[in-house]
C-alpha positions in Angstrom: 0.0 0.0 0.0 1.5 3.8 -0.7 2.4 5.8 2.2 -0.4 7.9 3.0 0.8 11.9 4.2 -2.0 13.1 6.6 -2.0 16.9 6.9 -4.3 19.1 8.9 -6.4 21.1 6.0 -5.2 24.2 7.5 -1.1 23.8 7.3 -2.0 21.7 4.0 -0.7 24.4 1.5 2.3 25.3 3.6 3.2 21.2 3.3 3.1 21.4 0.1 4.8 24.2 -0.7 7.8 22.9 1.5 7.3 19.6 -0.4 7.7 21.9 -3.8 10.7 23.8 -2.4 12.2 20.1 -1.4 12.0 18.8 -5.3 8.3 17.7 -5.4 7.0 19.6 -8.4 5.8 17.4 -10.8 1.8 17.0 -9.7 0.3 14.0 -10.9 -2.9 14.0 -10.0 -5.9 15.6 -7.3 -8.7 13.6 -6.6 -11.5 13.7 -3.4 -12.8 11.0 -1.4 -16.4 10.9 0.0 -16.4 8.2 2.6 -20.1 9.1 3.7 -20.4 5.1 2.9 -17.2 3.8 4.3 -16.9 0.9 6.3 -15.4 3.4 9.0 -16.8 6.0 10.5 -15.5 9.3 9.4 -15.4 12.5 11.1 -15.0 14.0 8.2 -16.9 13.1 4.7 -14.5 14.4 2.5 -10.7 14.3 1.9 -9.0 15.7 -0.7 -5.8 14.0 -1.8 -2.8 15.6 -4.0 -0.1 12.9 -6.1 2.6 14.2 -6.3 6.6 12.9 -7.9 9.8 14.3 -7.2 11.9 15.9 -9.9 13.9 13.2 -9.9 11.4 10.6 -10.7 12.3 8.2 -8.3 9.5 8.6 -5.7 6.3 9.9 -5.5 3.9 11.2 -2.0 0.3 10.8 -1.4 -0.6 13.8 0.5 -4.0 13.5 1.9 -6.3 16.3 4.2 -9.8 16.5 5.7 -12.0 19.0 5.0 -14.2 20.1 7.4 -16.2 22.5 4.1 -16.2 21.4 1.1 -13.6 24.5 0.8 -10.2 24.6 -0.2 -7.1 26.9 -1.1 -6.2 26.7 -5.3 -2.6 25.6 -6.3 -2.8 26.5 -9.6 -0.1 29.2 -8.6 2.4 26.4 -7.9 1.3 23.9 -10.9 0.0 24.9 -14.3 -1.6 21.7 -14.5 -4.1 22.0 -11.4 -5.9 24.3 -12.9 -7.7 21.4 -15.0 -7.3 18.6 -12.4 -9.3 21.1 -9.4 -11.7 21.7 -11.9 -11.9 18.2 -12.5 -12.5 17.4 -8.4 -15.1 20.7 -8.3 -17.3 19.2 -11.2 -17.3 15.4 -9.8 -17.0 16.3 -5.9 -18.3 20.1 -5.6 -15.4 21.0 -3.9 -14.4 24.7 -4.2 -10.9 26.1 -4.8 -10.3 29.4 -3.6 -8.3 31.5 -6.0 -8.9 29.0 -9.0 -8.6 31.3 -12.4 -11.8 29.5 -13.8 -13.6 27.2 -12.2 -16.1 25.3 -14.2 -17.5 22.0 -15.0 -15.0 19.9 -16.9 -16.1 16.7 -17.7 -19.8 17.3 -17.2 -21.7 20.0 -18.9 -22.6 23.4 -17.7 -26.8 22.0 -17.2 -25.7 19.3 -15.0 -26.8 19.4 -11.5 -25.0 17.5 -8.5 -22.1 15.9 -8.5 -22.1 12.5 -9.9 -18.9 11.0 -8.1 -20.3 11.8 -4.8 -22.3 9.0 -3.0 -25.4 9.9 -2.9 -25.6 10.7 -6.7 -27.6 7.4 -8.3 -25.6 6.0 -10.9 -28.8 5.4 -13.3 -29.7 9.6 -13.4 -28.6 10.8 -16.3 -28.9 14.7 -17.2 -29.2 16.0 -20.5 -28.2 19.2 -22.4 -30.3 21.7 -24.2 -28.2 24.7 -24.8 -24.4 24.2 -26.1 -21.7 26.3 -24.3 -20.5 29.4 -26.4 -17.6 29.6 -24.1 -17.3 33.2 -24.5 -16.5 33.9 -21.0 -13.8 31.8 -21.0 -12.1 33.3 -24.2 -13.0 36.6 -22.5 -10.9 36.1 -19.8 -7.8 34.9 -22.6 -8.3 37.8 -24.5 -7.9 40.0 -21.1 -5.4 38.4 -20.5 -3.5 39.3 -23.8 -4.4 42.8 -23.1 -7.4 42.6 -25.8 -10.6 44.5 -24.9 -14.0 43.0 -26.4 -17.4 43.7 -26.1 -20.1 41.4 -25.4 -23.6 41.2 -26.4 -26.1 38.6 -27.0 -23.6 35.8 -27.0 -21.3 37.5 -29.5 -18.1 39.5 -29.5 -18.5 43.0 -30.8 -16.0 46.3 -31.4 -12.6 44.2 -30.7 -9.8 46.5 -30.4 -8.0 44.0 -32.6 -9.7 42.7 -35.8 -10.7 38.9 -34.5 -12.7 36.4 -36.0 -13.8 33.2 -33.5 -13.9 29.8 -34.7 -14.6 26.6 -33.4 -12.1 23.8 -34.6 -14.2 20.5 -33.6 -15.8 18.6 -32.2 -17.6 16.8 -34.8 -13.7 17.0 -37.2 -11.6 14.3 -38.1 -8.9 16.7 -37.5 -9.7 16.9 -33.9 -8.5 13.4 -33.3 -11.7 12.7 -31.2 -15.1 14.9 -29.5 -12.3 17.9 -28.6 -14.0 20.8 -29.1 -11.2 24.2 -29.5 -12.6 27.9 -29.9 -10.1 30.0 -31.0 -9.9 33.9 -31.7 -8.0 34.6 -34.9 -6.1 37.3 -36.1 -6.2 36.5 -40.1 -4.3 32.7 -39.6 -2.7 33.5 -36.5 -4.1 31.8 -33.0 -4.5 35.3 -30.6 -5.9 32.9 -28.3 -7.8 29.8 -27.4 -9.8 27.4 -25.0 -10.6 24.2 -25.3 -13.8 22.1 -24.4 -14.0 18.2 -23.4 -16.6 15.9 -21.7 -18.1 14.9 -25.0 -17.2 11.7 -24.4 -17.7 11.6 -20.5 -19.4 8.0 -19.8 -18.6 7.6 -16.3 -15.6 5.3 -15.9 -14.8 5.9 -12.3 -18.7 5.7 -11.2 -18.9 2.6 -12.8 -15.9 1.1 -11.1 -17.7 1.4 -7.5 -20.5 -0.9 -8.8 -18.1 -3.8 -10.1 -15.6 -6.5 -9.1 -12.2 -5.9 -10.0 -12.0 -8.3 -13.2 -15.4 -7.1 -14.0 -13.2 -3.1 -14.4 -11.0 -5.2 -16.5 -13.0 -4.5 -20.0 -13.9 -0.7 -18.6 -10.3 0.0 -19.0 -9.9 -1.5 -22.6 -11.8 1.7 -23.2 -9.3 4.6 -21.6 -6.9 4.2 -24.5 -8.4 2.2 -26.5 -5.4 2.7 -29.2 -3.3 0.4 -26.3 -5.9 -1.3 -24.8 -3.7 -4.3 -22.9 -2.0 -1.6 -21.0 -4.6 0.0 -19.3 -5.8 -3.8 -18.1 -1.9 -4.1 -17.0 -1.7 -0.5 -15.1 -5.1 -1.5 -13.3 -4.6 -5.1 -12.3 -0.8 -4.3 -11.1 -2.0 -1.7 -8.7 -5.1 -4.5 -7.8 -2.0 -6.9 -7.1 -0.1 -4.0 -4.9 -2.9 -3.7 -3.4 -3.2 -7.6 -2.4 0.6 -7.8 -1.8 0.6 -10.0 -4.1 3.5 -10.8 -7.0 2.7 -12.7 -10.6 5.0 -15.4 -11.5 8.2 -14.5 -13.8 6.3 -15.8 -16.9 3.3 -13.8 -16.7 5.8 -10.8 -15.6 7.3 -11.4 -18.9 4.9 -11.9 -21.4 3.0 -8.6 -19.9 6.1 -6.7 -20.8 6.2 -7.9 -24.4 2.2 -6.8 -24.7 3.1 -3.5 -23.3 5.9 -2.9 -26.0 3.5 -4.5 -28.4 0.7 -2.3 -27.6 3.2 0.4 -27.8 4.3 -0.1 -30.9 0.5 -0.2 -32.0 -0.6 2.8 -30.4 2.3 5.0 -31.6 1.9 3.4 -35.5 -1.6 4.8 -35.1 -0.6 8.2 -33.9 2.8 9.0 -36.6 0.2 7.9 -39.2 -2.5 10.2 -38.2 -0.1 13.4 -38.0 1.6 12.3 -41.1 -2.1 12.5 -42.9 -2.8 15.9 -41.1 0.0 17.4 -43.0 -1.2 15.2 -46.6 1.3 12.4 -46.8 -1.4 9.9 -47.3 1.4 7.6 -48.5 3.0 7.7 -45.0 -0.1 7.2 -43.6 -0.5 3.2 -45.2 2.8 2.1 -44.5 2.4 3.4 -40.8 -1.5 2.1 -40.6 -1.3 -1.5 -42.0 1.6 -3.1 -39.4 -1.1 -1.5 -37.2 -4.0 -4.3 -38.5 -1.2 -6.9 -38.6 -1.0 -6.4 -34.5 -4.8 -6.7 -33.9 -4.9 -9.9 -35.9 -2.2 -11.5 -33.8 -3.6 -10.5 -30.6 -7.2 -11.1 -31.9 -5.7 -14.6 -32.2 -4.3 -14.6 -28.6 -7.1 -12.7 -26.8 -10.5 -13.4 -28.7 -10.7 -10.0 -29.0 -9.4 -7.4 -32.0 -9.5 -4.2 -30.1 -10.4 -4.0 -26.3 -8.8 -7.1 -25.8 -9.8 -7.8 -21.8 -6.8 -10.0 -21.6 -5.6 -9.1 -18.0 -7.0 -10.9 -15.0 -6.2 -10.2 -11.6 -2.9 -12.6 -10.5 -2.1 -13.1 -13.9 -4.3 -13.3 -17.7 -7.0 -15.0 -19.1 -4.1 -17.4 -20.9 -1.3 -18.4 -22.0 0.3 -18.0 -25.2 -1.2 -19.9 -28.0 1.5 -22.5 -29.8 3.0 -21.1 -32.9 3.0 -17.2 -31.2 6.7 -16.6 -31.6 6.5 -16.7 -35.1 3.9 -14.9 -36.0 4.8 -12.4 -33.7 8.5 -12.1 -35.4 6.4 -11.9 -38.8 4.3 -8.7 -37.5 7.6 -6.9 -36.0 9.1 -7.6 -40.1 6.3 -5.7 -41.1 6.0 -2.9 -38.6 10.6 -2.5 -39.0 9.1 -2.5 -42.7 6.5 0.4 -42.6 8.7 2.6 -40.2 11.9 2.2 -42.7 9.3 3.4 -45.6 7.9 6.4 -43.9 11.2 7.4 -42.2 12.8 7.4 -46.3 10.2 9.7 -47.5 10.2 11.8 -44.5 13.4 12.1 -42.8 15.1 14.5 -45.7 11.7 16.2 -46.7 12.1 19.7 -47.0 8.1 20.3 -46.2 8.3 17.8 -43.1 10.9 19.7 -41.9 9.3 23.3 -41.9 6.0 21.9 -40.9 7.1 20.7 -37.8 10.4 22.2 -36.5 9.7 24.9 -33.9 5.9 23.8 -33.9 4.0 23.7 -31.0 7.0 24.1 -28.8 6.6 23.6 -25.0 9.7 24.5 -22.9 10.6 21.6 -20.4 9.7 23.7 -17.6 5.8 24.3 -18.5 5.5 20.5 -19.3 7.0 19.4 -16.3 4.3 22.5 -14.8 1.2 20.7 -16.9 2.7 17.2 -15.5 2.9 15.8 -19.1 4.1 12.3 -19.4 5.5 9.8 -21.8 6.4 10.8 -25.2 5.7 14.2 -24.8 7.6 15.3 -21.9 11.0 13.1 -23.0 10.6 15.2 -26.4 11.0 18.5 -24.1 14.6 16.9 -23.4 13.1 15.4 -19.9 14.6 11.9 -19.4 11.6 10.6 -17.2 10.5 7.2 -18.0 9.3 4.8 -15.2 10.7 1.7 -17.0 14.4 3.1 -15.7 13.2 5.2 -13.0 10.8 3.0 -11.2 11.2 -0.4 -12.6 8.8 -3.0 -12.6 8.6 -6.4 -14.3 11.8 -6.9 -14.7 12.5 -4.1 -16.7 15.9 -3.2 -15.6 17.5 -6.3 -16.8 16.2 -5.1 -20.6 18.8 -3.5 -22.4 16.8 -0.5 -24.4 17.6 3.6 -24.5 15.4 6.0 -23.3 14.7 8.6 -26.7 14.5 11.9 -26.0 14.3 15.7 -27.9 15.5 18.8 -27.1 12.7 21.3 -28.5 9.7 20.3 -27.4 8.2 20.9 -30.8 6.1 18.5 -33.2 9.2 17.2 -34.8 10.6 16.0 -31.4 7.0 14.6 -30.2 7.2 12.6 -33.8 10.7 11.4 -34.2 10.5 10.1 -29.9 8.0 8.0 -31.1 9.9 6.7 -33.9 12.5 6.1 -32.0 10.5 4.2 -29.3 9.0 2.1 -31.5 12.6 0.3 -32.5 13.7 0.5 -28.2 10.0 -1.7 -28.2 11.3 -4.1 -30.6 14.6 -4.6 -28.6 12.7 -5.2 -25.8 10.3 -7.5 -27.1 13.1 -9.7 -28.4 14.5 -9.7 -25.5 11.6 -10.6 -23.7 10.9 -13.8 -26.7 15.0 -15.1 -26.4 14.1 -15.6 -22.2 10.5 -16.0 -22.0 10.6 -18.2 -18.8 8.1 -21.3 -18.8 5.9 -22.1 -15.8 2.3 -20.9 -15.0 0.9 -17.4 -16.3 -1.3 -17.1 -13.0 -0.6 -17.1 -9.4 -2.2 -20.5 -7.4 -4.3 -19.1 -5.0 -8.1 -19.8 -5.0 -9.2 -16.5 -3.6 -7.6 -14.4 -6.3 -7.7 -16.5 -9.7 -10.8 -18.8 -11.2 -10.4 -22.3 -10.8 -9.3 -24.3 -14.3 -12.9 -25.4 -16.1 -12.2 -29.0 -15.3 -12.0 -28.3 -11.6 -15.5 -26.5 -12.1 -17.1 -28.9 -14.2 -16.0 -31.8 -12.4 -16.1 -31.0 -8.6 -18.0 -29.1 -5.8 -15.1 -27.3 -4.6 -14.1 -25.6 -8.3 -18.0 -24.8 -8.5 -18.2 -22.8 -5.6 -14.3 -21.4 -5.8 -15.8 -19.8 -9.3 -19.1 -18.8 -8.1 -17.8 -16.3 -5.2 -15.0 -14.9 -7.4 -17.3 -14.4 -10.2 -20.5 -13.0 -7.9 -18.2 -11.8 -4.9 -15.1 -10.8 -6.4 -11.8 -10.7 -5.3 -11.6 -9.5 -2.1 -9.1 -6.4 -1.8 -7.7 -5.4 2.5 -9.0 -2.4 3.7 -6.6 0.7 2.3 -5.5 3.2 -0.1 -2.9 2.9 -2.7 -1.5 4.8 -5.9 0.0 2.5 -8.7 1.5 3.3 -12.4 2.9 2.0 -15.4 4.9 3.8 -18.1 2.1 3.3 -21.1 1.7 4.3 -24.5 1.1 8.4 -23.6 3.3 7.8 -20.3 2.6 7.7 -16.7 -0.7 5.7 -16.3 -2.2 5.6 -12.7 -4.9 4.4 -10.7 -5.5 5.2 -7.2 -8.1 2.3 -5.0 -9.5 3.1 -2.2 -10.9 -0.9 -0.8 -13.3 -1.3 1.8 -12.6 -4.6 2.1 -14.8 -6.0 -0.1 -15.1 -7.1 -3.4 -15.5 -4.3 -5.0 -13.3 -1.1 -5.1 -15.0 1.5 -2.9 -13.1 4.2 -4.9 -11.3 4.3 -8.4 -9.1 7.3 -9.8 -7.8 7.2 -12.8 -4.6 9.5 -14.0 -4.4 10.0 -17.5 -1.8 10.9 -19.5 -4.5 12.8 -21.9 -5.4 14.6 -19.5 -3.0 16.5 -18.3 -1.6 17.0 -22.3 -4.4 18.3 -23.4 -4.5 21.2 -20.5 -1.4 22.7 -22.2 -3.1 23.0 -25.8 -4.6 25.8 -25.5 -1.3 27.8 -24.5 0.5 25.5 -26.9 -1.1 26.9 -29.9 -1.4 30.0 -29.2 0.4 32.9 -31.6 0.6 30.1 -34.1 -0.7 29.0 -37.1 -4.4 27.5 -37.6 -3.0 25.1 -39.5 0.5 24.6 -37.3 -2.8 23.7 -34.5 -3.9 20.4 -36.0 -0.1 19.1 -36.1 0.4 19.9 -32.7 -2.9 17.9 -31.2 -2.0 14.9 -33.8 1.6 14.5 -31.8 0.5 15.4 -28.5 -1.9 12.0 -29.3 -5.0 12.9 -27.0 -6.6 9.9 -26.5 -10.9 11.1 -25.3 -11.3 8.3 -23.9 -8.6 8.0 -21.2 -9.2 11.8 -20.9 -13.4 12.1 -20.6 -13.3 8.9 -18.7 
């Protein structure tokens, strides 16, 4: 279980700020906790809790505080990326940040009323809405900030001192690489300024998880990222297994390392080919985008499933590799080596390449690190964090791979990381093939994995064994705990709170989406409307790890 910080809500911020001062900058994640249901009587209802990783990677803190009001300071001063994440807790929780530069819904639209992640909001109410947000007030409050002075009546923008014309880019766009909705002000092609708009896809992941077993989450999280979907079942049933103290055996370690290479390898294919399109090199596009079908047969063929694949179990998977794997995945990494040479020979010397994405959509390492971007994008700011070196897991350290970084920050750094990942995948997946141990691919203990189907078919005991996992679950000790992986967009986290019982009493999600997509708006702006498009393609916003 994570080390749990308890701080008195009124020397919280101080804590904190000493915890900055002492190297503690990089927030992952704010989340609440109602326990008005928990198996323990709280003082309290509420707590707020506050992730957060030191700058050098190693180590991480799980501040926690009670709140006597549902009232609490803003540290949006110390991280840019809070501002999203306390609007996140205010939407779900209706906890208010004093200070906060605009608080507002986030994932639920401006009509809703209540706060669905609280207890006492039913799961089965659904709200509906009637009028769209114009979002003027928000842009209002960018164009102040830039020192531009509009009017506003009846919903528009009138007498500008600056010559502006407001646009929405999405959400019904191809280009918007999901339901992203981004209303900009323009000064002929240039960005002046702009705000962006998400919850379009909100379906209530983390609602959901508090009315299901564990295994039963399992498919939920094929549809975070559903570009990598094997990795999300790995982040969630790794922190399950933390949780239950728990360790897999060396062969399941090992053959979920290859899927997480593998998956990213599939998600980043899928990514280079869509920014490749964005900028018209359809060509690019097919030699990036058919390796990617060549992955979801193979693991169509070991899963059952194509896409959310619901391989993971808790204490291991559903099963083991299928005879003849090996080498048809050696065929599959032919082809991807194949359409990465391709694309890299008609892109690596191409003059309009080059000028379409050098000293595009830059972000300094400093603001990323602010926004708590993760994977890909913050190693192309020049940022060497990557948790399979710096927090290890699985074996990792005994692979021999490099960690690719950038120096810019810009869309050519975010792209060519993610070329250069996908060959450090393919070392590690061969690695993983030459040493794959044998044994079993789930721990043997009845109260966390299902009996074999000869033990249920044949005898009392596997009947029943399956019957209470299936309708009971797995039963999880009491506690709290915070537990990543380094996935396809980077850091992936969940953070359990268990009651005890079968079924997780509270489940937090931290998305790498997330986070990246609270810097786009600043990222874009003063460049070009088309220089915008590029820079959401390689950020690779995934809106369904981010809407949850």
């Amino acid at each position: 279980m994570s080390e749990i910080l308890t701080v008195p809500h009124a020397k919280l911020h101080a804590f904190i700020q000493n915890k900055y001062a002492d190297g503690f900058i990089y927030l992952l994640d704010i989340t609440a906790i109602d326990y008005s249901e928990y198996i323990k009587n709280q003082e309290e209802e509420f707590a707020l809790v506050y992730i957060i990783r030191h700058q050098n990677f190693k180590e991480h803190i799980v501040i926690k505080t009670y709140l006597n009001t549902l009232l609490s300071d803003s540290v949006s001063y110390l991280f840019k990326g809070a501002n999203w994440l306390e609007r996140e807790v205010f939407d779900q929780y209706g906890i208010v940040f004093k200070n906060h530069p605009n608080l507002r819904r986030i994932l639920n639209h401006k009509e809703f009323v209540g706060h669905p992640l609280r207890k006492s909001y039913p799961i089965t109410k659904g709200q509906f809405l009637y009028e769209t947000d114009d979002l003027m007030d928000e842009m209002n409050n960018r164009l102040l900030s830039k020192d531009v002075v509009c009017k506003l009546e009846s919903g528009n923008f009138s007498e500008c001192n600056k010559d502006l014309m407001f646009l929405n880019l999405g959400p019904s766009h191809p280009a918007s690489h999901g339901t992203i909705r981004t209303y900009v002000a323009l000064d002929g092609e240039t960005i002046e300024c702009a705000v962006s708009e998400i919850g379009y896809l909100h379906r209530g992941f983390e609602k959901s998880c508090e009315n299901h077993t564990y295994n039963q989450i399992v498919p939920y999280t094929d549809r975070l990222n559903y570009c990598s979907a094997i990795s999300n079942n790995i982040a969630f049933v790794k922190t399950v297994e933390d949780m239950l103290g728990v360790e897999i055996s060396k062969r399941a370690q090992a053959i979920r390392v290859m899927l997480l290479e593998l998956s990213r390898i599939e998600d980043h294919v899928v990514c280079l080919a869509a920014v490749l399109v964005d900028m018209g090199g359809l060509t690019n596009y097919w030699y990036m985008y058919n390796p990617r079908e060549d992955i979801y047969d193979l693991l169509s063929k070991l899963t059952g499933a194509r896409l959310t694949n619901s391989y993971m179990r808790v204490g291991g998977m559903t099963n083991d590799l299928y005879e003849g794997f090996e080498d048809d995945l050696k065929e599959v990494i032919k082809k991807v080596q194949y359409g990465v040479q391709e694309t890299l020979s008609l892109i690596k010397h191409n003059r309009i390449f080059h000028e379409r994405t050098q000293n595009v959509g830059v972000i300094s390492a400093e603001d990323a690190l602010s926004y708590a971007m993760t994977g890909p994008n913050l190693r192309a700011c020049g940022v060497t964090f990557d948790m399979r070196k710096d927090a290890p897991y699985y074996g990792y350290e005994k692979y021999a791979f490099d960690v690719v970084v950038g120096s810019v920050g810009d869309v050519y750094d975010r792209v060519m990381v993610r070329f250069g990942e996908i060959d450090e995948s393919i070392k590690i997946i061969e690695q993983v093939m030459q040493n794959l141990p044998e044994g079993e691919v789930n721990i043997q203990d009845a109260s966390i994995t299902l009996p074999k189907k000869e033990a249920v078919y044949t005898t009392i005991e596997g009947a029943m064994n399956q019957f209470k996992l299936v309708f009971e679950g797995v039963k999880v000790p009491m506690g709290e705990h915070y537990g990543s992986i380094e996935a396809t967009n980077g850091e992936l986290g969940f953070f359990i709170v268990s009651d005890g019982s079968g079924t997780p009493y509270k489940v937090k999600v931290k998305a790498p989406s997330f986070t990246a997509m609270s810097a786009y708006p600043e990222m874009i702006e003063g460049a070009q409307l088309a220089d915008a498009i590029l820079t959401l393609g390689s950020l690779n916003i995934i809106a369904g790890e981010m809407d949850r």
